[in-house]
C-alpha positions in Angstrom: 28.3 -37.0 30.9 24.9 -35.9 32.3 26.1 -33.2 33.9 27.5 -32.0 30.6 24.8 -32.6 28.7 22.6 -30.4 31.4 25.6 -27.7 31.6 25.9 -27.4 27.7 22.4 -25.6 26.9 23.4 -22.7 30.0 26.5 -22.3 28.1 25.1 -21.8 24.7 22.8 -19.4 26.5 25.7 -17.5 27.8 27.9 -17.3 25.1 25.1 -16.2 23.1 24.3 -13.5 25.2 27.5 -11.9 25.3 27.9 -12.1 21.9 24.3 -10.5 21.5 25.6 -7.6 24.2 28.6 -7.3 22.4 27.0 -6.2 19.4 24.6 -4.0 21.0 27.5 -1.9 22.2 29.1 -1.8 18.9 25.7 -0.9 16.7 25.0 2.2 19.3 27.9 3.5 16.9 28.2 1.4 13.9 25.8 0.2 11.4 25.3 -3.1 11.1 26.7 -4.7 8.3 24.0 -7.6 7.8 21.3 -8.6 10.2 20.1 -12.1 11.4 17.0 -11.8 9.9 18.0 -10.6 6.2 20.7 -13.5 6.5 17.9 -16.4 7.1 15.3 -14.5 4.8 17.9 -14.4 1.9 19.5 -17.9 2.9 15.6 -19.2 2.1 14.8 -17.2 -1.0 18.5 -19.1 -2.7 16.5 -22.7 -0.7 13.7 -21.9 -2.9 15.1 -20.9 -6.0 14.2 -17.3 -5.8 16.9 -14.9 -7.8 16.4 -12.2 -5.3 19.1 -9.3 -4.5 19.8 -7.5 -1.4 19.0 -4.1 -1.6 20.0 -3.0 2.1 21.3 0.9 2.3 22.0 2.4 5.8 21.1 6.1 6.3 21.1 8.7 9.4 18.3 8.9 11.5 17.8 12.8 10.0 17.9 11.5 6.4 14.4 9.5 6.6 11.1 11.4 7.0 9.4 12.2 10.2 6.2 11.1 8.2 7.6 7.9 8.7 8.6 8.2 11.5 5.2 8.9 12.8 3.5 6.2 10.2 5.7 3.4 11.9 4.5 4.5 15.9 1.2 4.7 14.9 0.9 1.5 13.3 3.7 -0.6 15.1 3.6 1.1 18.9 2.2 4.1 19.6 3.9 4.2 23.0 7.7 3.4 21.6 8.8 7.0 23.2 7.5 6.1 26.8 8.0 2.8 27.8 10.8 0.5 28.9 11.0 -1.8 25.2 7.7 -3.4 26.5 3.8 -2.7 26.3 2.6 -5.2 28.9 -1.0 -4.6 28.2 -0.5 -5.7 24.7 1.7 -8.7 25.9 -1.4 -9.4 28.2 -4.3 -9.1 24.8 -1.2 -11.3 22.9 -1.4 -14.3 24.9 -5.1 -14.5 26.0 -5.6 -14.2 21.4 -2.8 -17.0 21.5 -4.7 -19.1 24.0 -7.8 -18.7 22.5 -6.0 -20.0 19.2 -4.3 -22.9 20.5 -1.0 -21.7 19.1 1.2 -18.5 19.2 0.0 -16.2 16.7 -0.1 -12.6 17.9 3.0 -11.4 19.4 2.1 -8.3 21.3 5.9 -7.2 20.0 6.8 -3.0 20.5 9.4 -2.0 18.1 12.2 -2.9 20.5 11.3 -6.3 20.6 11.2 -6.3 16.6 14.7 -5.0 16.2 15.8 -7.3 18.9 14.5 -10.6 16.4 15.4 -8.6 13.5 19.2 -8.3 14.7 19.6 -12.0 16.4 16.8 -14.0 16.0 14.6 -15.5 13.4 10.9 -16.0 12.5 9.8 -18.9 14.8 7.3 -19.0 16.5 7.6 -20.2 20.3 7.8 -18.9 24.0 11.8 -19.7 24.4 12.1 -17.6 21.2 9.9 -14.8 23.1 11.8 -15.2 25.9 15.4 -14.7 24.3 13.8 -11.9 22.2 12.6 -10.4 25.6 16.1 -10.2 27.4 18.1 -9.0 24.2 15.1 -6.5 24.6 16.2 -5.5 28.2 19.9 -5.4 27.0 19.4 -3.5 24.4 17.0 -0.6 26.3 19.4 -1.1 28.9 22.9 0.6 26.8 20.8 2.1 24.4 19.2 5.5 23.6 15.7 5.8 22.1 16.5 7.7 18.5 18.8 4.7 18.2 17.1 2.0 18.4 14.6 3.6 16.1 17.2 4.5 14.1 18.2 0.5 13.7 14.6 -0.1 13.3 14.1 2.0 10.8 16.8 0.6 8.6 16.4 -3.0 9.0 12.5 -3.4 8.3 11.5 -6.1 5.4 9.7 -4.2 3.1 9.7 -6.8 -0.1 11.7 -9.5 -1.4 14.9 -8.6 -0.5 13.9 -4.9 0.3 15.4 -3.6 4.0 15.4 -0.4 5.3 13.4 2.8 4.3 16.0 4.1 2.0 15.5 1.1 -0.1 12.0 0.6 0.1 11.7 4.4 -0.8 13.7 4.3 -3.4 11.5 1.1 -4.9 8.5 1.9 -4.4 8.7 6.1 -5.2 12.2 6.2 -6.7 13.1 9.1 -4.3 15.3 9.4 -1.0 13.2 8.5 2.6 13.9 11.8 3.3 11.2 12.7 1.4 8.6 10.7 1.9 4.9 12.3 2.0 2.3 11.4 4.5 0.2 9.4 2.3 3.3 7.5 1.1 4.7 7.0 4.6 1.8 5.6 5.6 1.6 3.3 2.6 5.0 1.6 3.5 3.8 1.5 7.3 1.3 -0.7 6.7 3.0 -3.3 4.8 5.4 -3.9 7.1 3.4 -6.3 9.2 3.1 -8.9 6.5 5.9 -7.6 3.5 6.1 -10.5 1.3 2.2 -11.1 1.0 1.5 -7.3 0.1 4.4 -7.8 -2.5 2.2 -10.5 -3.8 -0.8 -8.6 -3.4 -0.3 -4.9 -3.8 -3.9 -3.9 -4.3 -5.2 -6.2 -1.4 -8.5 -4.3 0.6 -6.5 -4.6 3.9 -3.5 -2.5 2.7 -5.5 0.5 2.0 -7.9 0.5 4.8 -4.7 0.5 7.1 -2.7 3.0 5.4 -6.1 5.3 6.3 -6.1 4.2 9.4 -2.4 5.3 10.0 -3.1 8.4 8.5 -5.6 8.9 11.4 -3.2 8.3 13.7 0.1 10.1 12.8 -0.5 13.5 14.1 -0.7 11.8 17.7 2.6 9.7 17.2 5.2 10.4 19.5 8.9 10.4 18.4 11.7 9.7 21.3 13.0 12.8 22.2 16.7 12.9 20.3 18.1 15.8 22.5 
C-alpha cells in the first residue's frame, strides 16, 4: 500500500504529461476548442453568481494587427523571438522580489510560459505549479514554431469578463476586427492584460495609461518571430 501510495503521484505526473504533449501536437494545427484557463475562469464567475458569457473567437495569425503584435512583446517579453520559452534573468529578478516578499508574487513568466498555464494550468500560485508550467514550456518550444505559439497566445489572452482572444477583445472594446487595430489602441489592450478583471473594474485607473505610453515607447523595438 505504501508503495502505491508513493507510485500514484509519478503516475498522475505522467499521464498528465502525455496528455499535455498530446495536445500540443494537435494545437500546432488545430485551434483549441476551450482552454484550461477560460474553463476554471468561467466555472468561478457561475461559483459567484456572475451572468457572464464566453465571447472566445479564433482568428489566423495574419488577421490580428502587427500593432499588437508589437504592443504584447513590448509589454509581456521583449525577447519572445530569441529565446528558448525562458528569460532566465527575469526568472532570477522574479524570485529574489518573491523572497523579499515572503510569498510568490512576481512570476518572471515570457509568453511561452503564459500560454503554457493558459492551456493546462490554472491561477495558483506555487513552485510545483511553476515547475509543471516550466516543462509544458520545454514541450511546447520543443514541437513548436514561434508564429505559433504566438499565434495561441494571442487568441487565448483574458481581456475582461469572459473576453479571450484579440478578436473579441477588439471587437468589445473598438467594435472593429484585430486586424485593424491602431497603435494607440494596441497598446491600450496590451496593458490590461496583466491584471484584466481589475482594469474592467477600473477603466480609467492612473496605471493603465501610464503603461499604454510606456508600450508605445517600446513597440518600434519589438521583435516579431520570424514566420518564414
Amino acid at each position: 500500500m505504501f508503495k502505491w501510495l508513493i507510485a500514484l503521484p509519478f503516475a498522475a505526473f505522467i499521464l498528465f504529461n502525455a496528455y499535455v504533449y498530446g495536445n500540443i501536437i494537435t494545437y500546432r494545427a488545430v485551434a483549441p476548442h476551450k482552454t484550461a484557463f477560460m474553463s476554471m475562469r468561467m466555472s468561478d464567475f457561475r461559483d459567484k453568481g456572475k451572468d457572464v458569457a464566453l465571447d472566445y473567437r479564433w482568428v489566423p495569425y495574419d488577421k490580428i494587427s502587427v500593432n499588437l503584435k508589437k504592443a504584447l512583446i513590448a509589454s509581456e517579453d521583449a525577447k519572445f523571438a530569441a529565446h528558448g520559452g525562458f528569460d532566465w534573468n527575469g526568472i532570477r529578478d522574479a524570485i529574489k522580489r518573491n523572497e523579499r516578499g515572503g510569498k510568490i508574487r512576481a512570476g518572471g513568466s515570457t509568453i511561452s510560459q503564459q500560454l503554457a498555464k493558459n492551456l493546462f494550468l490554472n491561477e495558483s500560485r506555487s513552485y510545483w505549479r511553476k515547475a509543471e508550467e516550466a516543462a509544458i514550456t520545454a514541450m511546447m518550444e520543443a514541437t513548436t514554431d514561434k508564429d505559433r505559439i504566438f499565434e495561441l497566445y494571442l487568441n487565448s489572452i483574458e481581456w475582461g469578463y469572459g473576453i479571450f482572444g484579440a478578436e473579441a477583445a477588439s471587437q468589445y472594446f473598438y467594435k472593429k476586427p484585430a486586424a485593424n487595430l491602431s497603435k494607440q489602441q494596441a497598446a491600450k489592450l496590451a496593458a490590461r492584460v496583466p491584471r484584466p478583471l481589475y482594469y474592467a473594474e477600473n477603466p480609467r485607473d492612473r496605471g493603465l495609461r501610464a503603461k499604454t505610453t510606456i508600450i508605445l515607447r517600446r513597440m518600434g523595438s519589438a521583435a516579431l518571430p520570424d514566420t518564414d
